[in-house]
C-alpha positions as CSV (number, residue, x, y, z in Angstrom):
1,X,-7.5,-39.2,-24.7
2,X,-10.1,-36.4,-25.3
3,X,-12.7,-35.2,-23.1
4,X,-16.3,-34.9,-24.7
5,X,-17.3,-31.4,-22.9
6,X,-19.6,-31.1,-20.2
7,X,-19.4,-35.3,-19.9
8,X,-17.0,-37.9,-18.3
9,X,-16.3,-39.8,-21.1
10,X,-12.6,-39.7,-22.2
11,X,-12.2,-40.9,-25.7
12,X,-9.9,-42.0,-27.7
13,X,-8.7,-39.3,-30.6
14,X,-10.0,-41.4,-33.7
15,X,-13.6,-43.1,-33.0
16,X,-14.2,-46.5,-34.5
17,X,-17.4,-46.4,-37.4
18,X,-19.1,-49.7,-37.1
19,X,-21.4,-49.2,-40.2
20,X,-19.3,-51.4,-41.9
21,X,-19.7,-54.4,-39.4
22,X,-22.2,-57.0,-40.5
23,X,-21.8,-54.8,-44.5
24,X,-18.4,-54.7,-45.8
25,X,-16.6,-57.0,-42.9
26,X,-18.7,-60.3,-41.6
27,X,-18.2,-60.5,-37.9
28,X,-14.7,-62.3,-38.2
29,X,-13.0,-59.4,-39.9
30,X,-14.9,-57.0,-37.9
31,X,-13.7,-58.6,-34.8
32,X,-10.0,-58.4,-35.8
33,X,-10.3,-54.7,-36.8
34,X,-12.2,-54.2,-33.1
35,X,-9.3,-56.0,-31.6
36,X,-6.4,-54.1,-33.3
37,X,-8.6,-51.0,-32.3
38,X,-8.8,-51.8,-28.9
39,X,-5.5,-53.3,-28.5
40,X,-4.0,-49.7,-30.0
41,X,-6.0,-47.9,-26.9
42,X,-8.6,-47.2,-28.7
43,X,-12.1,-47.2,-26.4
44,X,-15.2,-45.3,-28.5
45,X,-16.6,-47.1,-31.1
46,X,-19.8,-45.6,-33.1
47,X,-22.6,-47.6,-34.3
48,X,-26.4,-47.2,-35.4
49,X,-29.6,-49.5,-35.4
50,X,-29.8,-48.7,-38.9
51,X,-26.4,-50.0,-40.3
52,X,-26.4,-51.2,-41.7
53,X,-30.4,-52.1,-43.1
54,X,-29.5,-51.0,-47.0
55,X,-27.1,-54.8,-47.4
56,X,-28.7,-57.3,-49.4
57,X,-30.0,-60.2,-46.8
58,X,-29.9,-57.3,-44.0
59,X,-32.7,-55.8,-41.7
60,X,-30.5,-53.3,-39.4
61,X,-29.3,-54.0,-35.9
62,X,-26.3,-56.3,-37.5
63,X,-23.8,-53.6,-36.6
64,X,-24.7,-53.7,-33.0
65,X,-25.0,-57.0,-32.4
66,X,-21.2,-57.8,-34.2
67,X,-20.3,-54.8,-31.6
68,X,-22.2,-56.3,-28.7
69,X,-21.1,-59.7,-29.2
70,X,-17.2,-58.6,-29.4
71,X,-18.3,-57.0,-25.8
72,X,-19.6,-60.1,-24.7
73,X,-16.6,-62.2,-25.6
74,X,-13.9,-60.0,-24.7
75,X,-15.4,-58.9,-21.5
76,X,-14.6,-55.6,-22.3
77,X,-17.8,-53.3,-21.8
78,X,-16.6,-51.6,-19.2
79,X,-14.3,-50.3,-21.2
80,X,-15.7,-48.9,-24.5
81,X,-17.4,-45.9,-25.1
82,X,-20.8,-47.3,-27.2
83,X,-22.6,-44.6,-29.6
84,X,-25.7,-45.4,-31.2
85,X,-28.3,-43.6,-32.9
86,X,-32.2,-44.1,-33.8
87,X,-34.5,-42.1,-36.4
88,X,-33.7,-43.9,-39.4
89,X,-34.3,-47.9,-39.4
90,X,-37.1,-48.6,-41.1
91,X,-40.2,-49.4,-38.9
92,X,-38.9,-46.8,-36.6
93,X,-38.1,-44.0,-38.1
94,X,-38.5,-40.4,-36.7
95,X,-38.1,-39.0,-33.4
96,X,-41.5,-40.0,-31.8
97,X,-41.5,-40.8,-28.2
98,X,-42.9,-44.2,-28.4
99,X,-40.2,-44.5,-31.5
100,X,-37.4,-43.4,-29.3
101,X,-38.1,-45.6,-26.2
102,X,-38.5,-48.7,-28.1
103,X,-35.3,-48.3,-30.1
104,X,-33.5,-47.9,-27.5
105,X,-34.6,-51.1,-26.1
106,X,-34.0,-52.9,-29.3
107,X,-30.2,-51.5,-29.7
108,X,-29.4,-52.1,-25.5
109,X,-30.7,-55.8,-26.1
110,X,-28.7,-56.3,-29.1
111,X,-25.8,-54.5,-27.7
112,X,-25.9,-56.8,-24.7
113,X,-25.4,-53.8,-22.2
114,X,-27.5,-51.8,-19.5
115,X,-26.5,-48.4,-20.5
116,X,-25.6,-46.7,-23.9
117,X,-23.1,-43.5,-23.6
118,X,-23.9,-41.8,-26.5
119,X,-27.6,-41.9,-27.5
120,X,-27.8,-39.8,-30.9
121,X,-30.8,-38.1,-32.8
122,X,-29.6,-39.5,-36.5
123,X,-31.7,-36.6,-37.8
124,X,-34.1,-34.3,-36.9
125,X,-37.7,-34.4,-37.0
126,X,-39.0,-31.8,-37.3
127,X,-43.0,-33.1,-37.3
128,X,-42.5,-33.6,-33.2
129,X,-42.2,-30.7,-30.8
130,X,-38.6,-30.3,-29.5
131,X,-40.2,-30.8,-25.6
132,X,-41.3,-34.0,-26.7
133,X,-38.4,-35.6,-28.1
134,X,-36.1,-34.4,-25.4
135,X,-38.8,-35.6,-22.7
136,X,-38.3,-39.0,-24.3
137,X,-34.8,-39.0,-24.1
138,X,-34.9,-37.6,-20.1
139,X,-37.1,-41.0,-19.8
140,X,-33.7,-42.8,-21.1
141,X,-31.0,-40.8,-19.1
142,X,-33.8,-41.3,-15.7
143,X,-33.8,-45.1,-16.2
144,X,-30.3,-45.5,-16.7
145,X,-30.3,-46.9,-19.7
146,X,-28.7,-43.6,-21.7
147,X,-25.6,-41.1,-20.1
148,X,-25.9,-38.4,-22.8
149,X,-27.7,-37.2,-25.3
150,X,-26.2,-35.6,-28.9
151,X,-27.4,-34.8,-32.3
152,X,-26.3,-36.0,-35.6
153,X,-27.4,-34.5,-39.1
154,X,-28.9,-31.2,-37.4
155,X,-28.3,-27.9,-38.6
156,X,-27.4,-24.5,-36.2
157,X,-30.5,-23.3,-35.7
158,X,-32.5,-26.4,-35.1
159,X,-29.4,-27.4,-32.6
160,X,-29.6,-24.2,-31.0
161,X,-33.7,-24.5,-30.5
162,X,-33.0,-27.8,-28.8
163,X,-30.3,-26.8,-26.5
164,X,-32.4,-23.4,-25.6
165,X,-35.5,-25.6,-25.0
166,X,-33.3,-28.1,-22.7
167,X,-32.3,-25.4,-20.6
168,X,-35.8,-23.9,-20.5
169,X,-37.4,-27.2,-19.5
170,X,-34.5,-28.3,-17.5
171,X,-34.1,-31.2,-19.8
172,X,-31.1,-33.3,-20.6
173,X,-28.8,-31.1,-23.4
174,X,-27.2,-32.5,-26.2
175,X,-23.5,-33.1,-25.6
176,X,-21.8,-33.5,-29.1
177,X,-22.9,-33.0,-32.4
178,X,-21.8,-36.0,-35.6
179,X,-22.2,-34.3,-38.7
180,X,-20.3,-35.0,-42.1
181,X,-17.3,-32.6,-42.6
182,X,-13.9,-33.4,-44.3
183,X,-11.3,-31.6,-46.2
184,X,-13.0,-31.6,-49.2
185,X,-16.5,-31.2,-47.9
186,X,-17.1,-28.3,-45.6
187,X,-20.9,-27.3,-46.1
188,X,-22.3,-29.6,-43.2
189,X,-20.0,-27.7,-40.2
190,X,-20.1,-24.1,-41.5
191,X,-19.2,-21.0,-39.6
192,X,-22.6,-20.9,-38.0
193,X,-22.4,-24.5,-36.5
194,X,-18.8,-24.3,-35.3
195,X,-19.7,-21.0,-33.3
196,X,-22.3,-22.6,-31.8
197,X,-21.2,-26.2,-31.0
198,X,-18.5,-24.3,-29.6
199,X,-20.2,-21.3,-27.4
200,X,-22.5,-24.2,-26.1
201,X,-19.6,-26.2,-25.2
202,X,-20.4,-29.5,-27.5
203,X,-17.8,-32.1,-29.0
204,X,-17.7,-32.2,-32.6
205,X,-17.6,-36.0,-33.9
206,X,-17.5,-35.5,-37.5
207,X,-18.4,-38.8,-39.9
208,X,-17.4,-39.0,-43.5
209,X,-13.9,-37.9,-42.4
210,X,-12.5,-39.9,-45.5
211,X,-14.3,-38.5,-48.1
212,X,-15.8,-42.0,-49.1
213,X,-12.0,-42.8,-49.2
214,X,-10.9,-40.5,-51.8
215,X,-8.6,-38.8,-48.8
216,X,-7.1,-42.4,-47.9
217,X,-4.9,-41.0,-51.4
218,X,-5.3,-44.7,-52.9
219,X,-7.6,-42.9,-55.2
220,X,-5.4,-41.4,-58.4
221,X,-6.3,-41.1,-61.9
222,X,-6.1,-44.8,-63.6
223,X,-6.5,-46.6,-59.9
224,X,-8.8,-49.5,-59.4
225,X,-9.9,-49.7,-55.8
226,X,-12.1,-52.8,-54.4
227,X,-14.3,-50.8,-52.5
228,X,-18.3,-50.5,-52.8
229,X,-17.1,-46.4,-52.2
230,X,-14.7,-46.3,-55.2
231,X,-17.8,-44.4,-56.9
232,X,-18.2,-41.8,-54.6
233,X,-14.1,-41.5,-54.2
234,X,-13.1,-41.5,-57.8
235,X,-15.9,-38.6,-58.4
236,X,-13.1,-35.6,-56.4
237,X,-10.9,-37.0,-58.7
238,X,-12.0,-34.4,-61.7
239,X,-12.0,-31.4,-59.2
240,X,-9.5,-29.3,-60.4
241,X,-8.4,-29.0,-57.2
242,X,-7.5,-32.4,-56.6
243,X,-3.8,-32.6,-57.9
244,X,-2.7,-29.9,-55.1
245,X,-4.5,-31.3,-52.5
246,X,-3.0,-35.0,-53.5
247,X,0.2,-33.2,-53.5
248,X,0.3,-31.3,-50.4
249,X,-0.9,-34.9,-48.9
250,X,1.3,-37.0,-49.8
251,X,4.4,-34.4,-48.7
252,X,3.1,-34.5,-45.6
253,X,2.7,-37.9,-45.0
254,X,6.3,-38.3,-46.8
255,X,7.3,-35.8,-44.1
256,X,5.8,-37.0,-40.9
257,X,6.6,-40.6,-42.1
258,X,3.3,-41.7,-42.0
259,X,-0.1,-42.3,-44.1
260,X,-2.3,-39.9,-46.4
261,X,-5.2,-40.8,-44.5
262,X,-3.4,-40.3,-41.4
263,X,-2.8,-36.4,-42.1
264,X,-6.2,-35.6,-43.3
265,X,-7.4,-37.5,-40.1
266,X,-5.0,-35.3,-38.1
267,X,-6.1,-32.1,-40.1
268,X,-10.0,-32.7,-39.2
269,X,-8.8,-33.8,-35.5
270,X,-7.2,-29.8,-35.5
271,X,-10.3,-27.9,-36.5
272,X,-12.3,-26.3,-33.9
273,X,-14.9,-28.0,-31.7
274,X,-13.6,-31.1,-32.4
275,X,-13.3,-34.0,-30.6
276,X,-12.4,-36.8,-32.7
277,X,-12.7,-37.8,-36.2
278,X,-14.8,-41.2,-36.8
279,X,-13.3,-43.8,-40.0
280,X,-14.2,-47.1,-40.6
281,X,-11.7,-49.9,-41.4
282,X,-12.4,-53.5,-42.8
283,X,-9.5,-55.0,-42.4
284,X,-7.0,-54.3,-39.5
285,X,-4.6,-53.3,-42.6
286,X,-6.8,-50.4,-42.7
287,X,-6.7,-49.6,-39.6
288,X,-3.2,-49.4,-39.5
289,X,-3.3,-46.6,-41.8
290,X,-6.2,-44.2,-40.2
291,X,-5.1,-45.1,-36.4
292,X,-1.5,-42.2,-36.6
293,X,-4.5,-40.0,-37.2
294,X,-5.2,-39.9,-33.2
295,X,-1.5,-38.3,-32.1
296,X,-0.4,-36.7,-35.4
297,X,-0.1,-33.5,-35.0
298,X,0.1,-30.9,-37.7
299,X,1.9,-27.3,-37.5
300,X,-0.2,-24.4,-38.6
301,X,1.3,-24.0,-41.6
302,X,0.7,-27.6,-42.7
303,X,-2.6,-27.3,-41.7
304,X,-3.1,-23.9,-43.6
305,X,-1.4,-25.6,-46.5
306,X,-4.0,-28.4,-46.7
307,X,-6.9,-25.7,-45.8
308,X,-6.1,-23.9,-48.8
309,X,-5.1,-26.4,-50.9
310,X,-8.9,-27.3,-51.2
311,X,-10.5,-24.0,-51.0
């Protein structure tokens, strides 16, 4: 288990993505992947009002409700760490007050639960004054119905405005910080944002960890992959940097007799400020291969190796 700074909640090493519940895995198969989860110790799952709204036949909120109805049956509340987020589902969008208090009513409700742990910004907004939104989330945390706060999408100096204006206005501070970041994409955590996630003492959470999948190595030149990603996946494949990095992969996954997924998990899970790495499953089959991810751990020189192998 990990600590999320300046909190009490001890999470797991790998977080659970839900966008794929009620998307990719009907609430059957997202049940078995949130019992194998659960049943491997894991306890912080990460959801959204808006997953997942862009399905055919969907209107947002089906994520949290598959996640809230698992609760419900397994009797398990107690013991998950929930994240959810509002700014993006259509019909409340933005960071608005009024926006902010209503959607977390709706996600609580579908959730089945009194209290959400993590209560993200999904992006900024940037046409509402910082005092504002933070007021509306100290409105949350005073009720009850919100522990902390965090911010997901933001860059360093809109974080650090926030976090300067909490401590100003002696409002509730963000606590962590979900922004995309993987081996192969690095421009969403640069220099700037680790400093500062880590002088203020946040947890990193990054998403994306999987590069669309393209890091799970079943991605090689001539695969098919069943997978609504494989787009997005197949597209490192003409980096000219990808044969080293699929190399130096699959060496260390030969090595630590484990998957490829697993060691660029376990590389993300090493750099600074971070918590732990979020990836989605849709079968427990897939789970199987990301879960290693949460007690690999890589020498420096395999993680230099990887680092530089993608550089």
């Amino acid at each position: 288990m990990a600590r999320i700074p300046t909190t009490d909640l001890d999470v797991f090493g790998l977080c659970l993505g839900g966008n794929v519940f009620g998307w990719t895995a009907d609430e059957q198969a997202s049940f078995a992947v949130l019992d194998a989860y659960a049943a491997a110790g894991g306890n912080f799952v990460d959801t959204a009002d808006v997953y997942s709204e862009w399905a055919p036949g969907n209107s947002g909120g089906e994520s949290e409700q598959i996640l809230g109805d698992w609760m419900r049956t397994r009797g398990n509340r107690e013991q998950v760490v929930v994240a959810t987020k509002v700014a993006k589902l259509s019909g409340l969008r933005g960071l608005a007050p009024e926006t902010i208090a209503k959607a977390a009513d709706e996600s609580l409700a579908r959730l089945g639960t009194e209290h959400i742990d993590l209560y993200y910004a999904h992006e900024d907004d940037p046409s509402v004054p910082v005092e504002d939104i933070l007021g509306a989330f100290a409105e949350l945390v005073r009720a009850g119905k919100v522990r902390h706060i965090a911010a997901s999408n933001f860059t360093a100096p809109r974080l650090a405005e926030f976090l300067a204006a909490a401590d100003r206005e002696g409002l509730p501070r963000f606590v962590a910080l979900q922004n995309a970041y993987n081996l192969v994409n690095r421009d969403e955590y640069p220099t700037a944002l680790q400093e500062l996630v880590q002088r203020e003492q946040l947890g990193f959470l990054p998403y994306y960890g999987l590069a669309s999948g393209f890091l799970t190595g079943k991605y090689r030149p001539g695969a098919r992959v069943d997978s609504v990603r494989s787009g997005g996946a197949a597209a490192y494949l003409d980096d000219p940097r990808s044969p080293a990095l699929l190399a130096a992969l699959d060496e260390l996954a030969a090595a630590h007799g484990t998957s490829v997924a697993a060691v660029a998990l376990a590389w993300l899970r090493a750099q600074p400020g971070v918590v732990a790495p979020i990836a989605s499953a849709r079968t427990p089959e897939q789970l199987a291969d990301v879960l290693p991810a949460a007690a690999l751990e890589l020498s420096a020189d395999e993680l230099e190796r990887l680092t530089t192998a993608w550089a």
